[in-house]
C-alpha positions as CSV (number, residue, x, y, z in Angstrom):
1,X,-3.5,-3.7,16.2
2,X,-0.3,-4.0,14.4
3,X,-0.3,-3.5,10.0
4,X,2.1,-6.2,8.3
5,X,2.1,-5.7,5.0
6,X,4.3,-8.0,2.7
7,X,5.0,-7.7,-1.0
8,X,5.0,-10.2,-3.8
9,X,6.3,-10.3,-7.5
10,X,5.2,-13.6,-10.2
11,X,7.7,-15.3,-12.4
12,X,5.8,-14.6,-15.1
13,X,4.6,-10.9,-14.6
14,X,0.9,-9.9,-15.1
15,X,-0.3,-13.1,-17.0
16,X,0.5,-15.1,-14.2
17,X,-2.5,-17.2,-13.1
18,X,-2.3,-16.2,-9.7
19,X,-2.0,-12.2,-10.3
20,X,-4.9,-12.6,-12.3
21,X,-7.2,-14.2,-9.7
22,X,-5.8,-11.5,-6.9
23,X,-6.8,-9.1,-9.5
24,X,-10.6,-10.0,-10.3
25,X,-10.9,-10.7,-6.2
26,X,-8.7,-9.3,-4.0
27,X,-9.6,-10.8,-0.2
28,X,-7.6,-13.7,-0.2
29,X,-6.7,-16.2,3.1
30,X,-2.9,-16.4,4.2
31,X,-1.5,-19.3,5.7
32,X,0.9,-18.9,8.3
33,X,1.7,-21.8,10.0
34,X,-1.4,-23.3,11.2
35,X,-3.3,-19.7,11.3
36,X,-5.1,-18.5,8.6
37,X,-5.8,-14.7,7.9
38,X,-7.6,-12.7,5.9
39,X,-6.2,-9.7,4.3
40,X,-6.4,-7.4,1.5
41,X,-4.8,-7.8,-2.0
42,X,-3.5,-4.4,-3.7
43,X,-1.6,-4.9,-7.2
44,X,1.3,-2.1,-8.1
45,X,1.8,-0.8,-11.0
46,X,3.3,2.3,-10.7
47,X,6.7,2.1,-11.9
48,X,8.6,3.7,-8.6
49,X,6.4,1.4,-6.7
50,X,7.1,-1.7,-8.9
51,X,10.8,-0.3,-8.7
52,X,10.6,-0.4,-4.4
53,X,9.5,-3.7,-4.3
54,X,12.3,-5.3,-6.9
55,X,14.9,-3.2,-5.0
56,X,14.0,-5.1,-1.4
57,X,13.5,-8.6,-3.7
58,X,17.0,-8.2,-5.2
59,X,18.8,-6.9,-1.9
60,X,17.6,-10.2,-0.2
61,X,17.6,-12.7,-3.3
62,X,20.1,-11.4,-5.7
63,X,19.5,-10.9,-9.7
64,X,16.3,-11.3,-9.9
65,X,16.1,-11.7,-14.0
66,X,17.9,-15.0,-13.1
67,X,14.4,-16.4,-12.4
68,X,11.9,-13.9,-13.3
69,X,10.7,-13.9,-16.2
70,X,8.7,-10.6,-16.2
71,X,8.7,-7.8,-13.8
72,X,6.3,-5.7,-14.7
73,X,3.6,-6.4,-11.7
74,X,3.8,-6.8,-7.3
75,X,1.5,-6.9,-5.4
76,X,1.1,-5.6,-1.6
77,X,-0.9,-7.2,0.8
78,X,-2.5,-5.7,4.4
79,X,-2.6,-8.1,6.3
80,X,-3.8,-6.8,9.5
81,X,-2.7,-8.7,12.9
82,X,-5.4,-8.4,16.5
């Protein structure tokens, strides 16, 4: 049993509508492709992790202040794979 576990930042930082609902409940369903897995919703905010996860966003996408708004929430999900 193999542990994927994929980040993700909001446009819009913590008031994001999204971050808020992965807050209050944290299981949430992934789609990927026609599968669908559960897995487990943790959100970052400690700033060297928040840092981490902006460091691998930017060194695949570029500035990321170009279209985020906010960075001052990520979230890491365990998603785990049978």
């Amino acid at each position: 049993m193999a542990l994927a576990i994929p980040y993700g930042i909001t446009l819009y930082g913590a008031e994001t509508k999204w971050y808020k609902h992965i807050t209050a409940n944290p299981e949430i369903e992934l789609s990927i492709g026609q599968k669908k897995v559960r897995a487990q919703a943790r959100h970052l905010l400690n700033a060297q992790q928040l840092a981490n996860v902006t460091d691998r966003f930017r060194a695949k996408n570029g500035a990321l202040e170009r279209y985020y708004r906010k960075l001052d929430v990520a979230i890491e999900v365990n998603v785990e794979h049978t």
